[in-house]
Phi, psi and omega in degrees: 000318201291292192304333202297277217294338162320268175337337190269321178319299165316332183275320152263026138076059210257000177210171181203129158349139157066019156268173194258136159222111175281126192246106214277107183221146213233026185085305178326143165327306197298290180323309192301313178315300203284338148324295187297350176280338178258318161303350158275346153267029164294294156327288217287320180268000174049062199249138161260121218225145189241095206259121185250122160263184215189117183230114157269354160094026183247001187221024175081214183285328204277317168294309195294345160287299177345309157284345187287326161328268165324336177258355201237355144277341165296325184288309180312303178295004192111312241234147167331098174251097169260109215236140162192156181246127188241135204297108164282324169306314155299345173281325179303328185238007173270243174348354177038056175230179189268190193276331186269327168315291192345273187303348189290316189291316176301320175290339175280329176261022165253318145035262129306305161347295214278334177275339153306318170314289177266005129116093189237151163271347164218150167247118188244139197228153189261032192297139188235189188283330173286301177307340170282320162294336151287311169002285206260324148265019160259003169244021172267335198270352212217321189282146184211036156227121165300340168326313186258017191260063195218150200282201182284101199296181201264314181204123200240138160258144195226155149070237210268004190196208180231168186245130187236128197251080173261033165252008156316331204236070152208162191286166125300338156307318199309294173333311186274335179278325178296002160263357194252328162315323174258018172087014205255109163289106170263170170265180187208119174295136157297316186297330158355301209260356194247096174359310189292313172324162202263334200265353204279343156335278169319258192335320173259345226241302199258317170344287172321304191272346147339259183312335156285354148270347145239079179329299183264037165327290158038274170278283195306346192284305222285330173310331230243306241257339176283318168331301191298316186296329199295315171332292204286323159326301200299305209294321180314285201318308187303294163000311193276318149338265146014294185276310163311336189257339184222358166267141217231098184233116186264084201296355168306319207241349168072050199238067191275138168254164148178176191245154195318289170317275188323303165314334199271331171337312202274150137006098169334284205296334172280333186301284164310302156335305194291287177002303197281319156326263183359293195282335161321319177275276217281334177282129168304306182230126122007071177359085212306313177299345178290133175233193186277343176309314159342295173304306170275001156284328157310346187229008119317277191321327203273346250229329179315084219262318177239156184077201205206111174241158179240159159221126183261086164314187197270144189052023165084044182248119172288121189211109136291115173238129186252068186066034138132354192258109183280133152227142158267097197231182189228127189270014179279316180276345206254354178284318167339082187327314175315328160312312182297161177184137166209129178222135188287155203235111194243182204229091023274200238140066198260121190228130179254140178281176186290303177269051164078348169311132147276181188208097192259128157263164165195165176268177172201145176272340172223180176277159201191136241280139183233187200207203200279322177287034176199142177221153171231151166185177213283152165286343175277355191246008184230194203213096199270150010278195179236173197222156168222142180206204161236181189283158191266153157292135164075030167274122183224171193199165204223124186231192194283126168090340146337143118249128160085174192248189175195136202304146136322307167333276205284004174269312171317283198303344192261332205262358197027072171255150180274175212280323191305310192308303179350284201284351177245013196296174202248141197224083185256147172256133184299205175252014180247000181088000152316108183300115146251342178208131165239105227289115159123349210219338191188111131296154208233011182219139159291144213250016211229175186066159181284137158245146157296157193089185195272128171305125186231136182240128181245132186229149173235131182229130161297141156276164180281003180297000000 
């Protein structure tokens, strides 16, 4: 066994001479082994080694002997001990998670600490080859992404160093016999054996008719399982690539934009990835409720060439597509009474909007050259001051060569602006309430010829938001 895990250990460059490694141990056979397996490379590797147990406080007097256990082999071996017990139950039900979430978050941060302490470069936890292979089949049974089809890493960086698996490529037998070979009495959890939990299913349930068609499953998962990571590494990146170049995120407001064809442009597999980027960035935590059902509603939608559809997602996240421009908004911000806004506007004049935008007025002594953001026209033809505001129902407005007027709606829908843009797009008026501009998109007064009275110039700047 010692060479086998040497060689794995090497292959994947999971220790190094003069380090310090704290060894996460729980009583248990697996753990007990890999203390005692690192502590025989003490000497040779000039390894300083910390063995930290963790009593969660769920089994009573029987976990807390487990540490006591665990301390008092330590005093025998030799070895470093940091032992501490933590209310898990209480976290569990302070936090509204289930019990195995619990105890995990707590043992990992107490983890850290303790890797923070002693400044350590590893933490080696004693997850073996059989555990990678339930691993990898409770997330085959559950999972509909390769993205989430990935086993137990070999090594992650964590705190002050990385957490290192050098038992990926050896069975739990392999274990038990090197404990009984070297005499290492473990304890053994009674919950173990109890069915209902999910992995230990697979482990008494499933495990067994595996192996007998493959003995060394094992070795192919954990092969399987590097395979995959080294894939998803490569496709994310391209993926971030990707996303960087075509995607638009506006975090004030909590707004991703980007346009459909272009996305659609890329790789299936860069597609879904970028997807997953996307809801990563607008979600804190990942819903319970986001399935892959989501996903193949995202790629309807996307597929989507005209007019203007919504799909309402898990926490109140909005996902649109408007005549090919997809958005992601939370409908919670864009509901927001504060979006609406009517302000009078004077002359001269600078007013800023709510999404950061301006509205500069001046007086100008001649027409002077303008464009779709800047309009000029006569203090006679309107009726001052003047308001910018956004839109009302039934609001319509009239330009040169109109006959008759025409709802903003149906100005919007022809101009395929999307529904998110709408309620706050900016709309000035005169003071009888007349539409002269709906700013980017339609004047309402004429802009060519001399007129009488004083020249008024409105220049509009995006905001940067």
């Amino acid at each position: 066994m010692k060479q086998e895990v040497l060689t794995f250990i090497k292959k994947h460059q999971l220790l190094r001479k003069n380090a310090t490694v704290l060894v996460g141990v729980s009583g248990g056979p697996d753990s007990m082994a890999l203390l005692h397996f690192l502590l025989s490379l003490e000497h040779e590797w000039n390894l300083n080694i910390v063995a930290v147990s963790v009593d969660h406080q769920l089994r009573g007097e029987e976990s807390l002997e487990d540490l006591r256990y665990v301390e008092r082999i330590c005093n025998e071996w030799g070895a470093e001990f940091v032992g501490a017990s933590l209310d898990v139950a209480s976290y569990r039900k302070k936090h509204g998670i289930g019990t195995e979430l619990a105890g995990r978050e707590l043992r990992y941060r107490f983890f850290e600490q303790q890797m923070e302490l002693y400044q350590a470069d590893f933490l080696a936890l004693g997850h073996h080859g059989d555990d990678q292979v339930e691993t990898m089949l409770m997330k085959m049974s559950r999972t509909a992404s390769s993205s989430f089809f990935n086993g137990i890493p070999v090594h992650r960086e964590f705190s002050t160093g990385y957490i290192i698996r050098p038992f990926l490529c050896i069975t739990k037998e392999i274990l038990e016999n090197y404990c009984k070979e070297n005499h290492i009495e473990a304890r053994i959890d009674a919950t173990n054996f109890e069915t209902e939990y999910t992995r230990n299913f697979y482990r008494h349930k499933v495990m067994p008719l595996i192996k007998e068609k493959n003995s060394n499953i094992h070795m192919t998962v954990q092969h399987l399982s590097e395979t995959l990571s080294e894939d998803e590494e490569f496709l994310r990146k391209e993926a971030e690539k990707m996303v960087d170049e075509l995607v638009d995120f506006q975090g004030e407001n909590g707004m991703v934009t980007f346009h459909a064809e272009l996305f659609k442009n890329r790789a299936q597999a860069l597609q879904r990835r970028a997807y997953h980027l996307i809801l990563n960035y607008l979600y804190d935590v990942l819903p319970k409720d986001l399935s892959y059902g989501h996903e193949e509603q995202f790629f309807a939608l996307l597929q989507r060439k005209e007019g203007n559809a919504q799909l309402d997602f898990p926490s109140a996240l909005k996902l649109e597509n408007s005549y090919g421009r997809m958005t992601f908004y939370f409908a919670e911000h864009h509901e927001d009474p504060n979006l609406s806004y009517h302000y009078t506007l004077d002359i001269p004049g600078k007013l800023k909007l709510p999404d950061g935008s301006t509205i500069t007025a001046n007086f100008a002594e001649k027409n002077t050259e303008q464009n779709t953001l800047s309009y000029i026209f006569s203090s006679e033809q309107v009726k001052l001051p003047l308001h910018i505001r956004t839109r009302k129902p039934g609001d319509r407005m009239s330009w040169k060569g109109l006959n008759g007027s025409k709802k903003l709606k149906d100005i919007f829908i022809d101009a395929k602006i999307p529904l998110s843009a709408r309620e706050s797009w900016p709309v000035i008026t005169d003071d009888e309430g007349k539409i002269i501009w709906l700013i980017g998109l339609k004047k309402g007064q004429p802009t060519s010829g001399l007129v009488r009275g004083a020249t008024i110039h409105l220049l509009y700047e995006k905001g940067k938001n």
